[in-house]
C-alpha positions in Angstrom: 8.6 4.5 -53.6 9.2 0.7 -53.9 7.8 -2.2 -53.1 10.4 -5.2 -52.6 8.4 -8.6 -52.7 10.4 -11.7 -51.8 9.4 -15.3 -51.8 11.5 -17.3 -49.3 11.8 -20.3 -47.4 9.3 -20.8 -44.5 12.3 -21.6 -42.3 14.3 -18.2 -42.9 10.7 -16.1 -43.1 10.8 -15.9 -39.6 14.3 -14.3 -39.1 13.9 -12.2 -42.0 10.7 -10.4 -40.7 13.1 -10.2 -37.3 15.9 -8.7 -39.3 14.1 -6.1 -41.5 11.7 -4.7 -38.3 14.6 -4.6 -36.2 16.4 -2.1 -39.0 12.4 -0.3 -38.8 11.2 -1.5 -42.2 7.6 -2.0 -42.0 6.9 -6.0 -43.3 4.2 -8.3 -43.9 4.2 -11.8 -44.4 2.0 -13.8 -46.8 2.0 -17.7 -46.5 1.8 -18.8 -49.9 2.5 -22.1 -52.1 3.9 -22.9 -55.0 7.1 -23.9 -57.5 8.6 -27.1 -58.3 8.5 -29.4 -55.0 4.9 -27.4 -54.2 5.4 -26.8 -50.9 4.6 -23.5 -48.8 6.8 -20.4 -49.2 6.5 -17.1 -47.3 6.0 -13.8 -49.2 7.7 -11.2 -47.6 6.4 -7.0 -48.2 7.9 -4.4 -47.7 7.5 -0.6 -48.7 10.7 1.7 -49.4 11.9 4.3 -50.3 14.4 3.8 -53.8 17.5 4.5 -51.6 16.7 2.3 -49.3 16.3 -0.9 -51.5 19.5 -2.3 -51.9 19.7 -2.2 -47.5 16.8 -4.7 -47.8 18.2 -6.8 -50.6 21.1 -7.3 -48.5 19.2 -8.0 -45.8 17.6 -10.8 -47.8 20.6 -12.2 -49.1 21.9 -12.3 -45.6 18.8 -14.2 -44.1 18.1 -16.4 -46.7 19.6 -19.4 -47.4 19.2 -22.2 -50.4 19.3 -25.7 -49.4 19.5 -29.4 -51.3 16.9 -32.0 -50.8 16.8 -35.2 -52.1 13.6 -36.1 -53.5 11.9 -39.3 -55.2 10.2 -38.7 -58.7 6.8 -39.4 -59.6 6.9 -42.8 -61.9 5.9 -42.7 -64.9 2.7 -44.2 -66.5 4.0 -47.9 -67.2 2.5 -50.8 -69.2 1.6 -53.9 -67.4 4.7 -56.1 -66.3 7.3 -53.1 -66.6 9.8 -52.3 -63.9 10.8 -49.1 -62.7 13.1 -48.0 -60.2 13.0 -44.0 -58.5 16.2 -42.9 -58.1 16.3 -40.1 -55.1 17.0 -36.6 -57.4 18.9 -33.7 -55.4 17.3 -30.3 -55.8 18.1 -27.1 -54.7 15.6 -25.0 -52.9 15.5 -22.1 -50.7 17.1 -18.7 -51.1 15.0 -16.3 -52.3 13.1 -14.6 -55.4 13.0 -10.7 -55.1 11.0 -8.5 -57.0 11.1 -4.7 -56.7 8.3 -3.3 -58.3 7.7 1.0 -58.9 4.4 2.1 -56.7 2.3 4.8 -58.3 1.1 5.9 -55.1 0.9 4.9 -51.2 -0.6 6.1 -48.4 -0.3 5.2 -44.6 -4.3 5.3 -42.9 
């Protein structure tokens, strides 16, 4: 048994829940926060058996998608009388992180 835990994009959470129960995979979601922009992911969970892992991977890969943004830094700490001008930074987001992780034991009460 396996537990498959991926952190995606709110916006593709949604249709990846859709396409993993409508292949009969038994999913939960987690809204959770985090990373480098620090805004809310979703935590996808699902249970499998080993053979059935790299089905839900591609499901995943199929679902999720990365995106760019373009984002204003945080200025810096300036003296008095310095000038500083925030360039817009692009930075890719999205896709998803998938961990697959061994379960000891499960049981369905």
């Amino acid at each position: 048994m396996k537990l498959v835990v991926a952190i995606v994009h709110p916006e593709d959470a949604g249709a990846l829940v859709d396409a993993l129960t409508d292949k009969e995979y038994r999913v939960t979601r987690l809204h959770s926060q985090g990373g480098f922009l620090k805004t809310s992911n979703a935590s996808i969970i699902v249970g499998v058996e080993e053979a059935q892992v790299e089905d839900v991977i591609a499901t995943i890969r199929e679902t999720c998608h990365a995106r760019t943004q373009h984002i204003s830094p945080m200025p810096p700490i300036m003296e008095p009388g310095e000038f500083y001008m925030p360039y817009p930074v692009e930075v890719t987001f999205g896709g998803a992180t998938v961990f697959v992780l061994d379960v000891a034991r499960y049981e369905r009460l």
